[in-house]
DRENMI-765646 format. One record per atom (N, C-alpha, C, O, CB): x negated, z, y. Coordinates in steps of 0.02 Angstrom, whole numbers, plus 32768, in hexadecimal, padded with zeros to 4 digits. Atoms other than C-alpha are relative to their C-alpha. Glycine has a CB too. Layout:
XZY...
***
This chain:
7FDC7FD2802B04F17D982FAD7FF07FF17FB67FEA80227F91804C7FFC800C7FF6800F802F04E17D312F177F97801C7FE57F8680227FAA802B7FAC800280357FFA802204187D5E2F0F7FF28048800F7FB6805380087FCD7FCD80107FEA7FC5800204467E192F2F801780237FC28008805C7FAF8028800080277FEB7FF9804604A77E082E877FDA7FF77FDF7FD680207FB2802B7FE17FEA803780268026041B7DA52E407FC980417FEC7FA780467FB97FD97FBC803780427FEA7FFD03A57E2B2E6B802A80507FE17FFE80737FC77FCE7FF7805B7FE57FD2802004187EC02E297FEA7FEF7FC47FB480057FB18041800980077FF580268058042D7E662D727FB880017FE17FB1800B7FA4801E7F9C7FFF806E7FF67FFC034A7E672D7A800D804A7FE0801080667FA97FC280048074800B7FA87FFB03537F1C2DAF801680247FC27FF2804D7FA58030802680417FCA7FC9803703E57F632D227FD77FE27FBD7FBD80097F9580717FEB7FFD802B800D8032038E7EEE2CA67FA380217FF37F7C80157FC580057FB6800B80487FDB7FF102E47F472CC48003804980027FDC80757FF07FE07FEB80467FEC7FA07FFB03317FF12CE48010800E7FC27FE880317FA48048802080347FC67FF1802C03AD7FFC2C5D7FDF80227FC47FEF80587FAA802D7FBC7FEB802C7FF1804B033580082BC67FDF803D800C7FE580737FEF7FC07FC47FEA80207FC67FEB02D0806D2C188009804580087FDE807180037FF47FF780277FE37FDD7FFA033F80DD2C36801680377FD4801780757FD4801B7FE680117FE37FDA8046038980F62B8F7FD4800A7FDD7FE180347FB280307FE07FD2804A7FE1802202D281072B487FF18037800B7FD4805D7FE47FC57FE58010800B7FAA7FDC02CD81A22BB6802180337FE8800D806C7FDD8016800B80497FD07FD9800F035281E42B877FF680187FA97FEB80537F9C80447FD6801480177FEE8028033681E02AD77FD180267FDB7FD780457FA680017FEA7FFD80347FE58012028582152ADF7FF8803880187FC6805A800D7FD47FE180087FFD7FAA7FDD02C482BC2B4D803580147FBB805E803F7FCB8032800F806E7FC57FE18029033782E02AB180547FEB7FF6807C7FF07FC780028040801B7FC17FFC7FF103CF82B02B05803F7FDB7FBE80327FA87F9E7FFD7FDA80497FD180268030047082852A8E80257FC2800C80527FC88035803080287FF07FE580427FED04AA81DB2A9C804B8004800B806E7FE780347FEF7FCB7FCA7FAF80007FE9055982112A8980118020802F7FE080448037802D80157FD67FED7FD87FBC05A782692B29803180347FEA805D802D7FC080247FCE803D7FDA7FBB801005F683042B1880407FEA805080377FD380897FB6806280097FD8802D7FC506A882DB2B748009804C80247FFE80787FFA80587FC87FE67FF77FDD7FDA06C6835F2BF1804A80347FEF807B80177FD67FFC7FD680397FC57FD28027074F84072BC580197FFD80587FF1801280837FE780647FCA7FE97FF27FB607BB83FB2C78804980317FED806F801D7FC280157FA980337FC57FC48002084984972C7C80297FD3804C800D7FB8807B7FD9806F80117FEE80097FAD08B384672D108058804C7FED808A80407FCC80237F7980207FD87FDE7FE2092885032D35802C800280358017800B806E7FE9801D80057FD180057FCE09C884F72D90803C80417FFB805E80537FCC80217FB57FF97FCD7FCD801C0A3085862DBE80228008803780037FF8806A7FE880457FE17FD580047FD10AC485A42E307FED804F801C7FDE807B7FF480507FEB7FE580037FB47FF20AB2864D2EAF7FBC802D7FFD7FB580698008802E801E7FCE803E7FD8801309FD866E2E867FCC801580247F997FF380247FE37FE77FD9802A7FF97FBE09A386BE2F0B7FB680117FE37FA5801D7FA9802080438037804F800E800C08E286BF2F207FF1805A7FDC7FB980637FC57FCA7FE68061802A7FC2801F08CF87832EDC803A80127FC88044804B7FB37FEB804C80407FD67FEE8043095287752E4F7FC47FED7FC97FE67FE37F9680527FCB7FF4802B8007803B08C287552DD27FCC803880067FB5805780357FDE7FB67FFC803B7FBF8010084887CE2D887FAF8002803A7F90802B805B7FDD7FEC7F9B803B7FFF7FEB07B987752DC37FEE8004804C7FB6800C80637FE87FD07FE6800E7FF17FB507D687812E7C80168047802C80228053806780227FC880227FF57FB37FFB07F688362E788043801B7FF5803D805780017FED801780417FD07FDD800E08AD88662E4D7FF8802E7FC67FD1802C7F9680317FD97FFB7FFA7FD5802C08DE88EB2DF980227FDF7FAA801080037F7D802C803580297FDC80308029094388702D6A7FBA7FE27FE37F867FC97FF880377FC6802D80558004803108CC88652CD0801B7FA97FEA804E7FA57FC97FF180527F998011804B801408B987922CB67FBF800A7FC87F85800A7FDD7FE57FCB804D806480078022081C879A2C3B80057FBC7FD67FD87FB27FAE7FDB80537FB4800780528017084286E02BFF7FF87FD680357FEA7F9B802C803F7FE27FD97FFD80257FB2084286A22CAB7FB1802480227F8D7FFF8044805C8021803B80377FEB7FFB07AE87102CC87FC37FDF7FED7F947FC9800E8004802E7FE8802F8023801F075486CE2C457FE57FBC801D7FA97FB4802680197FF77FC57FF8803980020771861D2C6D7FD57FEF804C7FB27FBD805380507FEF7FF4802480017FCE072C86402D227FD480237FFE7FB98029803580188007802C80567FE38017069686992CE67FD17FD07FE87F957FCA7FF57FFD80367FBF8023803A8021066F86062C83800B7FC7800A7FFD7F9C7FE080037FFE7FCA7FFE80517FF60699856E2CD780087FFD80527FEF80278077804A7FD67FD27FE480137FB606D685322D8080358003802B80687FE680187FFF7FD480067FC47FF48001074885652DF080077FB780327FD47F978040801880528019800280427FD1078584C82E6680358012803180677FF4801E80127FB37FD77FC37FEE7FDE0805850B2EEB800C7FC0802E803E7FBE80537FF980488029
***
């Protein structure tokens, strides 16, 4: 186990640089953009009370939001 660890600590030391050289030299921004998460909770809300899954009941902010992002049911 202990030369399993040994041989990780090689690998990440050999990877690591490498890595972030790549990254740099594709453009990438060193800082991370943190992630926008919505989480929606609503009491009574059945699956065709929103715009975007066909009701008649105009949502167009809830629309939007699942036009342009993810829905996660």
């Amino acid at each position: 186990m202990r030369g399993l660890a040994l041989l990780a600590a090689i690998w990440l030391a050999f990877a690591a640089p490498h890595a972030l050289g790549a990254s740099q030299e594709m453009g990438v921004s060193q800082e991370m953009e943190r992630p926008h998460i919505v989480v929606i909770m609503a009491d009574d809300l059945g699956w065709n009370d929103v715009g975007y899954h066909g009701s008649e009941i105009k949502t167009p902010h809830l629309d939007r939001l699942a036009k342009d992002g993810r829905e996660l049911t």
